[in-house]
C-alpha positions, 0 to 999 in steps of 0.5 A: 720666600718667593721673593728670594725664589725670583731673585735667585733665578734671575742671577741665573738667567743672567748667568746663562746669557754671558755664557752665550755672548760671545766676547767682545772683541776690541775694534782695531785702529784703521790701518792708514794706506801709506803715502806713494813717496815722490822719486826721490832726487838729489840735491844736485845731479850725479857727476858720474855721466854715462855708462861709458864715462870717462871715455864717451864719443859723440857716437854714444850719445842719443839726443833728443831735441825739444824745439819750440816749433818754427816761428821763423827764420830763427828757429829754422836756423837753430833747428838746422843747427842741431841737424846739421851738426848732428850728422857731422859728429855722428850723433843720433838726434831724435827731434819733437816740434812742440808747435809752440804749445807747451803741453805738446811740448813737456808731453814730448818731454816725458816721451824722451824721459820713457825713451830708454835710448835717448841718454841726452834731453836738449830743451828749448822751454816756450815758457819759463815755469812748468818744468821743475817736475819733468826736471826731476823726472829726468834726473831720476830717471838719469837724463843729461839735461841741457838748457839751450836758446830760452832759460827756465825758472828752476833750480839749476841742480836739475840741468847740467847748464844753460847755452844761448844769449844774455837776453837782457843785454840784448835789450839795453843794446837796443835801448841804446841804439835807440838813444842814438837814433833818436838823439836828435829827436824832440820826441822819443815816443817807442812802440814795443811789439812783444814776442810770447809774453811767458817766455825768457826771450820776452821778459828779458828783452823788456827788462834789459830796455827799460833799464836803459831807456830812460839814459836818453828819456824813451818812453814807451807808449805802446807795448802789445805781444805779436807773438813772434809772428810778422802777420801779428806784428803787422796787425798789432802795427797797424792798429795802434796807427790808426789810434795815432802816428806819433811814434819816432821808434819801433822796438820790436823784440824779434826781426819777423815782428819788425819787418811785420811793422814795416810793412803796416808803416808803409801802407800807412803811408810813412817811411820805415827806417827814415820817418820812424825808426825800426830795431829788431832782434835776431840778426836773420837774413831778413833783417838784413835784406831790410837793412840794405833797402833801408827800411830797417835801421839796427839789428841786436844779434841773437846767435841761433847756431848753438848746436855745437857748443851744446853737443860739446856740452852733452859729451862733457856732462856724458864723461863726467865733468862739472859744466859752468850753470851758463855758457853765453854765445857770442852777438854783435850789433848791426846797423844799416849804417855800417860800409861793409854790411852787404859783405857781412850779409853775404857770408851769414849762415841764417 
């Protein structure tokens, strides 16, 4: 009887305690935060320009101008190409010196990007890589991208095209003036002072010479970046000579590097042009001036004064148009050599 007693009274109890539980609610699966979706960008850029498309002017295009910085003759002439002929066609240029540092130079990028006037990004990359999300940024944002002097390793779809030299030519002509100098040669020994080891213009020039060079059996025996500077090719020069003066060519891949070369050579008591051959790259007033002192024996040009075919460009891709993915400016090859070179001097530009 009592046992009966307690059981019914714990069934009870039992009873009361579910009755003041409160049910338990079933746990919710944690909400996921969805993922920010990058800016979505076409396969290829939109064909419809600008606003004012079909019928454009220069007067409605605002550019902005990203150059490398001032590294020598060259580019001071590039940069008052893009200034000169700027003012000429009415144009409103907004100009940014990276100082050749490339996190200057795409933090100036993603200025023009925000600039709500600029419709136009002109760029002169320091260094191949890096650019593809800046690119992407700008098609987004609906900037007209021309590529001008040094090419990029991104999909062209991202840029309306690229304007300036076929850098790998300009380095088999120089591998080929350099047979012709040294075709007399029992030794063919060359130094190669390298501009900015991450840039199109470097690369491309090696690539092109030693394609070429051994048509007469050249062989490199020092290569060394003097970054474009006449100071560093200079003291680049310099050490290998105090290393060895067996070197009958000097291929230098810009002029301020070779007329830096020139000078090490004279203090090194050897006679540039006569006991050991120089050939530089770029066709500046400098290397001119070096070539009528005979010091200087070839120089491959490399045209700097691409702005109008740029701006021509800009205004076409602005009303539109579909632009070939490359337009290669015009060079030639000048020698010391050459009768009429004082003429040729006197009327360039650069």
């Amino acid at each position: 009887m009592f046992r009966a007693k307690f059981l019914a009274l714990i069934v009870i109890l039992s009873m009361i305690l579910a009755a003041c539980t409160p049910a338990a609610t079933p746990t919710a699966a944690p909400t996921e935060k969805p993922k920010a979706e990058p800016t979505a960008v076409p396969a290829e850029l939109p064909k419809k320009g600008l606003a004012c498309a079909p019928k454009c002017e220069y007067k409605d295009l605002v550019v902005g101008f990203l150059q490398t910085g001032s590294e020598g003759g060259w580019r001071a002439a590039n940069t008052a190409s893009f200034k000169e002929t700027a003012e000429q066609l009415g144009l409103t240029l907004k100009f940014y010196d990276s100082q050749n540092d490339l996190a200057k130079e795409v933090a100036g990028f993603q200025q023009f990007i925000q600039d709500p006037q600029v419709n136009v990004i002109v760029l002169s990359a320091l260094e191949t890589t890096g650019w593809e999300q800046v690119l992407k940024d700008a098609a987004a944002a609906g900037k007209i991208v021309v590529i001008q002097d040094r090419r990029i390793d991104a999909p062209d779809t991202l840029f309306e095209t690229y304007i300036g030299a076929d850098f790998v030519e300009e380095g088999r002509k120089s591998a080929d003036e350099i047979c012709a100098l040294l075709k007399n040669s029992a030794k063919k020994n060359v130094w190669e002072l390298v501009g900015n080891v991450g840039s199109s213009a470097a690369k491309d020039r090696g690539q092109g010479f030693r394609e070429k060079m051994a048509d007469c059996g050249i062989t490199i025996t020092n290569s060394q970046t003097a970054n474009w500077s006449i100071t560093e090719g200079k003291q680049v020069t310099e050490a290998w000579l105090k290393e060895s003066k067996d070197v009958q060519a000097i291929f230098a891949q810009n002029d301020e590097m070779g007329l830096g070369a020139i000078e090490a050579l004279k203090e090194a008591g050897l006679k540039p042009g006569v006991d050991v051959y120089v050939l530089s790259v770029d066709a500046t007033a400098g290397a001119f001036k070096a070539m009528l002192a005979g010091t200087l024996n070839v120089t491959v040009e490399c045209n700097p004064l691409l702005a109008p075919q740029v701006y021509e460009a800009a205004l076409k891709a602005a009303n539109g148009e579909t632009l070939p993915k490359w337009v290669a400016s015009q060079e030639g090859v000048f020698r010391a050599t050459d009768p009429n070179l004082k003429q040729i001097a006197d009327g360039r530009k650069y």
